[in-house]
N, C-alpha and C positions, 0 to 999 in steps of 0.2 A: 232141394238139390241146388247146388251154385252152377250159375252158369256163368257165359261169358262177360255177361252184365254184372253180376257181384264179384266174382274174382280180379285177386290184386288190392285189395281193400282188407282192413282192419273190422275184423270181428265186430266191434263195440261202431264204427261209421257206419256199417253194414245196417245195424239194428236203429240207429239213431234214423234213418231213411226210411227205413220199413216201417218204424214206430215215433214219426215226428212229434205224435204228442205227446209221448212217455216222457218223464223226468229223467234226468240220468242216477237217480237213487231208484228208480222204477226198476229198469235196466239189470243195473250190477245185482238189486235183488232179486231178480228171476235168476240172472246166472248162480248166483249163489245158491240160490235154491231148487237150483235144477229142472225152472222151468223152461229153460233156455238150453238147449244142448247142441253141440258141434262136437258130431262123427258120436254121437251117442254118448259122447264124458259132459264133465262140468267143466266150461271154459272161463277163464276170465275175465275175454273181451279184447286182446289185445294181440289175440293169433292173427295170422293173416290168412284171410279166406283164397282159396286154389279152388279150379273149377272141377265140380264132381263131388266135393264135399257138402255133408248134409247136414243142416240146421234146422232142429227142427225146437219150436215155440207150442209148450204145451199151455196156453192160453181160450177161456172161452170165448166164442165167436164174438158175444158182446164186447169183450173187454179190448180185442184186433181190431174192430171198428173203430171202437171212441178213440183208441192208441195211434192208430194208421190215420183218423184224421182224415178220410177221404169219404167223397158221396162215392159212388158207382158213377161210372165211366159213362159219359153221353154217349149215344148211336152216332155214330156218325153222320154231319152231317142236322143235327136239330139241337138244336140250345132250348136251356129250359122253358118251358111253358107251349112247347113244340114249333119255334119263331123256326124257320129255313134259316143256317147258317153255309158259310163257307165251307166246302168239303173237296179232300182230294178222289180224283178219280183220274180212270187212265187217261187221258183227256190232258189233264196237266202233270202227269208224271212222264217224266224225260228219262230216266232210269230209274233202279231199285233193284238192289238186292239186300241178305242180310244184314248189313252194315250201314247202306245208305240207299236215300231217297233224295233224287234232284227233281225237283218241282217248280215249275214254269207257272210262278207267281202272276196271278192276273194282275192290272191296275186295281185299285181303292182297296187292298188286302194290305192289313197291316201285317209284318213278320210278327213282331213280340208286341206284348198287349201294352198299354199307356196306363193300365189301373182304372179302366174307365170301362170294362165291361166288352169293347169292342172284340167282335169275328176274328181271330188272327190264323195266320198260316202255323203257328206254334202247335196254337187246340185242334184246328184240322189234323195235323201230322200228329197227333197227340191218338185222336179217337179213330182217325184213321187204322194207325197201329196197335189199335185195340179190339180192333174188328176181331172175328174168327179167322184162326188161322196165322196171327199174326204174334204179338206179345202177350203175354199172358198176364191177368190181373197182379201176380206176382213179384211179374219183374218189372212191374209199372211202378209198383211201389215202391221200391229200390233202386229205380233208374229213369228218368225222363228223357227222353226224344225230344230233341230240340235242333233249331236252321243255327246254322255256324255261320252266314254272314247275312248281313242287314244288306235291305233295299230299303231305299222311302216307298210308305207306301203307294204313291201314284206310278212310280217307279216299276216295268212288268219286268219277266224275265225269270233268268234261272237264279237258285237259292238251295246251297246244299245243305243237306240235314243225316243230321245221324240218326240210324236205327239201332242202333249197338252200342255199348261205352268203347270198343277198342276202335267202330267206327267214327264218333266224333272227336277221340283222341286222334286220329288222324286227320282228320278233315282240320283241327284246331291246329296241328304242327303243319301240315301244309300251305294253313293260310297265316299262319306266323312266318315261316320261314321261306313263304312266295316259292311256291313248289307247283302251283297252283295258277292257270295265265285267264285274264278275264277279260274279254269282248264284249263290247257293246256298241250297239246300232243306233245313231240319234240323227236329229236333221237338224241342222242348223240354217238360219237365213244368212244370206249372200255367196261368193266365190269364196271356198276357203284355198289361200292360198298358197298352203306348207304343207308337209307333210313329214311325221316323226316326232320326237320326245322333244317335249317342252317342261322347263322347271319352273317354276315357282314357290310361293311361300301361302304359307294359310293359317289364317286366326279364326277360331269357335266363338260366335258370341249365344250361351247355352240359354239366357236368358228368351234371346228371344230366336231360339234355332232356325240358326242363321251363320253361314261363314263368310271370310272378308278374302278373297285373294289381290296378292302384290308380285309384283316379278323382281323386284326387290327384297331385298332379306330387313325384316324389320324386327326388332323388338318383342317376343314373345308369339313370334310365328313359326310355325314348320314348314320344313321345306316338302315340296310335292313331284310328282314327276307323273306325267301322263302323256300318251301317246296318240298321235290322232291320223288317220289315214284316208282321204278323200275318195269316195266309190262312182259318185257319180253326181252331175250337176244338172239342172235343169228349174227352169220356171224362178231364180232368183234364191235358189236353192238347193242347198249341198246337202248328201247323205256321206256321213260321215263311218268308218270304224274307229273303233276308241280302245285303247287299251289300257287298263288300268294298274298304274308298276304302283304306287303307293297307293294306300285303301283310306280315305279322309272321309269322313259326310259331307255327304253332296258335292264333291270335289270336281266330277264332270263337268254338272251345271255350274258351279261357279268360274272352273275353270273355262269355261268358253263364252262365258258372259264378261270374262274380264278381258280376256282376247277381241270383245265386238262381235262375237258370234253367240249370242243366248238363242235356247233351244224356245220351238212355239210351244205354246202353253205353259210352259214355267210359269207361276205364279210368283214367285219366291227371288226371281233370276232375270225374269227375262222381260219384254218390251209388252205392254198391255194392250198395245194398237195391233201388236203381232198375236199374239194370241185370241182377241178379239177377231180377228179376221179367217185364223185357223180353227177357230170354235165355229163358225159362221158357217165356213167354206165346206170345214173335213170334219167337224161335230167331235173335236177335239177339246177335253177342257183338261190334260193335264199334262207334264211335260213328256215334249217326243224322246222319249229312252227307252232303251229294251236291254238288258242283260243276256246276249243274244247266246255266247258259247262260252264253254271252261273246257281249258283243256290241263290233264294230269301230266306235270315236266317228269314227275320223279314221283315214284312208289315201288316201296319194296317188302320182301316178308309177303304176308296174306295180300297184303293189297297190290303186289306186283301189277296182278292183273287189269289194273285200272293205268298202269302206263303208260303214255302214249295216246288217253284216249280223247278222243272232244268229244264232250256233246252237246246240243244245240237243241233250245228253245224257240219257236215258232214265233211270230210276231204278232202280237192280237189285232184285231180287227181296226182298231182305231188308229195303230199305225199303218196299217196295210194304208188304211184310206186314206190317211197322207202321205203317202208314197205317190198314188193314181192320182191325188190331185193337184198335186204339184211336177208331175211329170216322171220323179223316180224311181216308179215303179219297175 
């Protein structure tokens, strides 16, 4: 049966998902041959699937395997050869319902994997939603759960993800069309001494990922906008709110490293005698950010109901203890 996960899709994309490793001569000769049926006829692949309609694949088990191309779904929570990996639990779930899960990313979690094997919040939300109770082998096959916006990994904080296709089709025009408002909590060293939207410009260099900010407009740079709102000072040291109007990598950190204010622990950004000394002091080794709240400007349709709403990610423990020991607690 189709549900909200397949429908709005083309018969023949539908089956290419389900059956990644099929040929597409594989395919059209099952339909052909009626081992493929929609709503009980012979289709040709190119109807468009509506939810409640039934597909049904009269295929041997062997043959769904080797076709789908999939092992079986890890437990959540253990990588193979039974290594502990990273797993959601209520703990870092900030909301959830059918459509979406916002998850309060700890520091050293990468979002999407490098190809390198590494834990990510991807696979967690992956096996997460595979548990009981939750998505079915089925619609796994045919649709993956994945976070719609990147943090670096040292980077903690909130990270929305879709549970649904009509969920991250929203979550993706939201955060295309900045419907969508993003706060974050960072400390910066010294008196910061402004407050509001500052512009600038920003060049990618991918090689060695890394970006270049200028307050001047140069040559193959885009322009940036970000916002910054001073909370509280103490001990040679500002706790800052940040708001993020244009979405850049690392646009934060570089953005306040080029202003004279780089965050402690920045590796990448910031000052090594400052970081050294907040490694030392507060047993910090990555930079001070937190992706602290999101709040919904605009939703309409099913998701009305997310209007209006913030929600807020907790500060992990590492920042906490730069707050207390630098006095901004």
């Amino acid at each position: 049966m189709i549900g909200r996960n397949e429908a709005g899709q083309r018969l023949d994309k539908y089956l290419r998902k389900l059956l990644k490793e099929a040929p597409d001569g594989f395919l059209y000769k099952m339909l052909r041959k009626k081992n493929i049926t929609l709503e009980g006829r012979r289709a040709s692949g190119n109807e468009m699937l509506a939810e409640g309609m039934s597909v049904k694949l009269f295929l041997s088990e062997e043959t769904f395997e080797k076709m789908a191309g999939q092992e079986a779904l890890l437990p959540a929570g253990r990588k193979k050869g039974g290594k502990r990996a990273f797993s959601l639990s209520p703990e870092n779930i900030v909301y959830e319902d059918r459509d979406l899960v916002l998850v309060n990313k700890p520091p050293g979690v990468l979002v999407h994997s490098r190809g390198a094997g590494e834990e990510t919040l991807a696979g967690a939300l992956l096996s997460y939603l595979a548990s009981p109770g939750k998505l079915d082998r089925r619609e796994l096959a045919a649709f993956r759960p994945a976070p719609m916006n990147r943090l670096d990994m040292n980077t903690s904080g909130l990270v929305l993800c879709g549970a649904s296709l009509p969920g991250e089709q929203f979550l993706a025009r939201a955060i295309r069309e900045r419907t969508i408002r993003k706060e974050y909590l960072c400390v910066v060293r010294g008196s910061f001494p402004f407050e509001g939207k500052k512009s600038a410009y920003l060049a990618k260099d991918g090689r060695r990922n890394r970006v270049f900010i200028s307050e001047k407009e140069k040559e193959g740079m885009e322009p940036i906008e970000t916002a910054f709102y001073p909370l509280a000072e103490s001990g040679g040291f500002t706790l800052l709110k940040v708001l993020l109007i244009s979405g850049k990598p690392h646009q934060i950190r570089a953005h306040l490293a080029c202003l004279g204010y780089p965050l402690p622990g920045d590796p990448k950004y910031g000052d090594p005698e400052l970081n050294a000394r907040i490694a030392r002091e507060a047993g910090l080794f990555r930079q001070c950010l937190h992706a602290h709240q999101v709040t919904f400007l605009e939703a309409e349709g099913e998701f009305g109901r997310l209007r209006g709403r913030t929600f807020t990610a907790p500060c992990p423990k590492d920042f906490i203890k730069v707050l207390k020991v630098t006095g901004l607690e």
